[in-house]
C-alpha positions in Angstrom: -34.3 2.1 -11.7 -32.7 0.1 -8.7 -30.2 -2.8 -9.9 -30.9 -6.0 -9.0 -27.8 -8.2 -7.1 -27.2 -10.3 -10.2 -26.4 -6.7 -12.5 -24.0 -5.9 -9.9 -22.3 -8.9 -10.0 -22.4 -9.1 -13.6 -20.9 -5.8 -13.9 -18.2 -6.9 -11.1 -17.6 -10.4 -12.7 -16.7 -8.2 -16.3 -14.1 -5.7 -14.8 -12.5 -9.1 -13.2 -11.8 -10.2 -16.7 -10.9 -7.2 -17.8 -8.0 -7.3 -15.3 -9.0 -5.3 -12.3 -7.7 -7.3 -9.8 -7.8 -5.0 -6.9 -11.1 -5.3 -4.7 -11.4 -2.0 -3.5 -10.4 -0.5 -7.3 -13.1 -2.4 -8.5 -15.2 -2.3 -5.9 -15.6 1.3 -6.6 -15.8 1.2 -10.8 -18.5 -1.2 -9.9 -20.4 1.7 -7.6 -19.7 4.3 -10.6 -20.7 2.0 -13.5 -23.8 0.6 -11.7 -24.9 4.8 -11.0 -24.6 5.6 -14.7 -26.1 2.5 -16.2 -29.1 2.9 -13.8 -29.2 6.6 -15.0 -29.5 5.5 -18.8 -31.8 2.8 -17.9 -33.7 5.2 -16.8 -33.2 7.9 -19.2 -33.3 5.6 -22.6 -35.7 3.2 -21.0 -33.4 0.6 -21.6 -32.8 -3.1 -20.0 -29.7 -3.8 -17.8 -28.0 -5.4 -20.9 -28.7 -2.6 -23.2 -27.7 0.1 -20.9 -24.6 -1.9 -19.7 -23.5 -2.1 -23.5 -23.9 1.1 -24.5 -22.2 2.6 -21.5 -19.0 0.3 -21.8 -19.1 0.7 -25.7 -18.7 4.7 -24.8 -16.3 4.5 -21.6 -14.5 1.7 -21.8 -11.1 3.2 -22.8 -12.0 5.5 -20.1 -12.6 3.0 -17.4 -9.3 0.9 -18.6 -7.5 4.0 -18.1 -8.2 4.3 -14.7 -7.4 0.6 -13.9 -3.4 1.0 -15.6 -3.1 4.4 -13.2 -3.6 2.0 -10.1 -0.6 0.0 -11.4 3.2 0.0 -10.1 4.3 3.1 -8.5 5.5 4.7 -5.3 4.9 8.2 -5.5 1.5 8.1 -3.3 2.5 6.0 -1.1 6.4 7.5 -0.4 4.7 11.3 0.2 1.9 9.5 2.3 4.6 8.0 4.5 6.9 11.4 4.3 3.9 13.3 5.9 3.3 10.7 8.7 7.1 10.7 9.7 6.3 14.9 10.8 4.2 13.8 13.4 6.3 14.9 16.3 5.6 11.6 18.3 7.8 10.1 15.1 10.0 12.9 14.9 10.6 12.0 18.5 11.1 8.4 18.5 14.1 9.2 15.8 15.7 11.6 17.8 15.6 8.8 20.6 17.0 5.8 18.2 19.5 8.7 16.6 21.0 8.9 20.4 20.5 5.2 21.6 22.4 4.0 18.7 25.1 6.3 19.5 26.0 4.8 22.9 25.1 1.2 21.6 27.8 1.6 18.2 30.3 3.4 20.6 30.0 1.0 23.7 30.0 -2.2 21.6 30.9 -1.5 18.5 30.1 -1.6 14.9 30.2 -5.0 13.7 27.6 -6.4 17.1 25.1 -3.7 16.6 25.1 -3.3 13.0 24.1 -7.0 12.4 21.8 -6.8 15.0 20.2 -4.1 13.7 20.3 -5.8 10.1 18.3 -8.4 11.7 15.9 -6.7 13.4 15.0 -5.5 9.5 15.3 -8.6 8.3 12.8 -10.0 10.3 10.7 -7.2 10.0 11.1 -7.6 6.0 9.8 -11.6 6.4 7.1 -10.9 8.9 5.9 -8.6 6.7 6.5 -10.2 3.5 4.3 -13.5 5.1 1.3 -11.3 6.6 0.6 -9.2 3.0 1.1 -12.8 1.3 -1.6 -14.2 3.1 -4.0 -11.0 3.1 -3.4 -10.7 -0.7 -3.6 -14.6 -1.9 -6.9 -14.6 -2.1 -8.3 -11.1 -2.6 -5.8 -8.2 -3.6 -6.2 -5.1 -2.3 -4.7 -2.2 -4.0 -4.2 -0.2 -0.6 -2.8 -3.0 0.9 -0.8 -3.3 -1.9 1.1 0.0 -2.8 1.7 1.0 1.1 3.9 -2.7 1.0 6.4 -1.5 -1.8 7.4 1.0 0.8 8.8 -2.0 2.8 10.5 -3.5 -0.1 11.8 -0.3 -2.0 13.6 0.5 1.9 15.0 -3.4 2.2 16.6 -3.4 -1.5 18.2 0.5 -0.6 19.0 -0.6 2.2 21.0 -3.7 1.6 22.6 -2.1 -1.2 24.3 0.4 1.1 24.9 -1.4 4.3 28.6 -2.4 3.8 29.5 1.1 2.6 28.0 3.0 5.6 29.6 0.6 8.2 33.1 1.4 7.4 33.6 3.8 10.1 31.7 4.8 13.6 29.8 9.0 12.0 28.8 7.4 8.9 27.2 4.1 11.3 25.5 6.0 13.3 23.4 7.9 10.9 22.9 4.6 8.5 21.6 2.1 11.4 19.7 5.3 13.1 18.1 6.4 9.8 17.7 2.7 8.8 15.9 1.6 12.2 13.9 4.7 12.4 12.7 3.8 8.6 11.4 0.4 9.5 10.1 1.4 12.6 8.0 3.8 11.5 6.8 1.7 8.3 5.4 -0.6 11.0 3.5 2.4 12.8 2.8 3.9 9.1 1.5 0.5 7.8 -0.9 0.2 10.6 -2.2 4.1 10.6 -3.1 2.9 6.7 -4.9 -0.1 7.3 -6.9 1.0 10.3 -8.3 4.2 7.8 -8.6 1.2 4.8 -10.9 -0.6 6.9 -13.0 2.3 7.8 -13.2 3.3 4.6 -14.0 0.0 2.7 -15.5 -1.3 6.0 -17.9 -3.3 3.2 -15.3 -5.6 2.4 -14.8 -6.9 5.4 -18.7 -7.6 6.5 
């Protein structure tokens, strides 16, 4: 027995106030709840309301369970973005940073380069910070979402250890290289992940 719009939505509008912000998270509890209710309606030859009941009274602890493991956490995302940097197009744009910021600390010195480079990650921190506040102020979107703590895990590490690195010209080097190559690559990485979100949850978006 198909469900009609209206179940759907009913279903959709109860994991919203059970606290599943995340559209595609819920999108897809709403696709596995709506296939077992229709399966007991069938089954039990029950209503929509009847079936929905008795599934949630069953699954429910269940179903909440799998909404707090899609909480706050970096381990998918951080080996996600560990793979990507092996692509060798990655591996070599470090190696090209590594040896550009080599000539550019030795030629100019420390002090020039290093701030530059500090605000070339600055900016990409607040350009960043603005575009997932305005894709995540209306609808939040948990891919969206954990793939961003990346940016902001690197920022905080990196602001932490900025003024201990930059004490002498070695110990530069690998900090800004590392650093760049980092923030660079979240940029590529970012965009890799949204381009596969959209094909995969191009539903969303229609």
């Amino acid at each position: 027995m198909k469900l009609s719009k209206e179940n759907i939505q009913s279903i959709d509008n109860y994991l919203k106030h059970e606290g599943f912000i995340y559209v595609d998270i819920r999108m897809e509890m709403v696709d596995h709840i709506a296939n077992a209710v229709e399966e007991k309606m069938e089954a039990e030859s029950l209503n929509f309301y009847d079936a929905f009941k008795s599934y949630m009274i069953s699954n429910k602890k269940e179903i909440m369970k799998q909404n707090k493991e899609h909480g706050f956490y970096f381990k998918e995302p951080i080996l996600n973005f560990i793979k990507f940097c092996f692509n060798p197009f990655i591996f070599l744009m470090g190696v090209l940073i590594f040896f550009s910021l080599n000539f550019l600390l030795t030629k100019f010195g420390i002090q020039n380069i290093g701030n530059s480079i500090l605000w070339v990650v600055l900016v990409i921190y607040l350009v960043f910070g603005f575009w997932h506040f305005l894709l995540t102020r209306k609808k939040m979107y948990f891919y969206v979402e954990k793939n961003f703590w990346i940016l902001f895990l690197f920022f905080h590490i990196t602001n932490l250890f900025k003024s201990n690195f930059n004490s002498n010209l070695q110990s530069a080097i690998i900090f800004n290289s590392l650093t760049l190559f980092l923030f660079l690559t979240f940029i590529l990485f970012y965009f890799s992940e949204r381009r596969k979100f959209r094909i995969n949850y191009k539903h969303l978006f229609e």
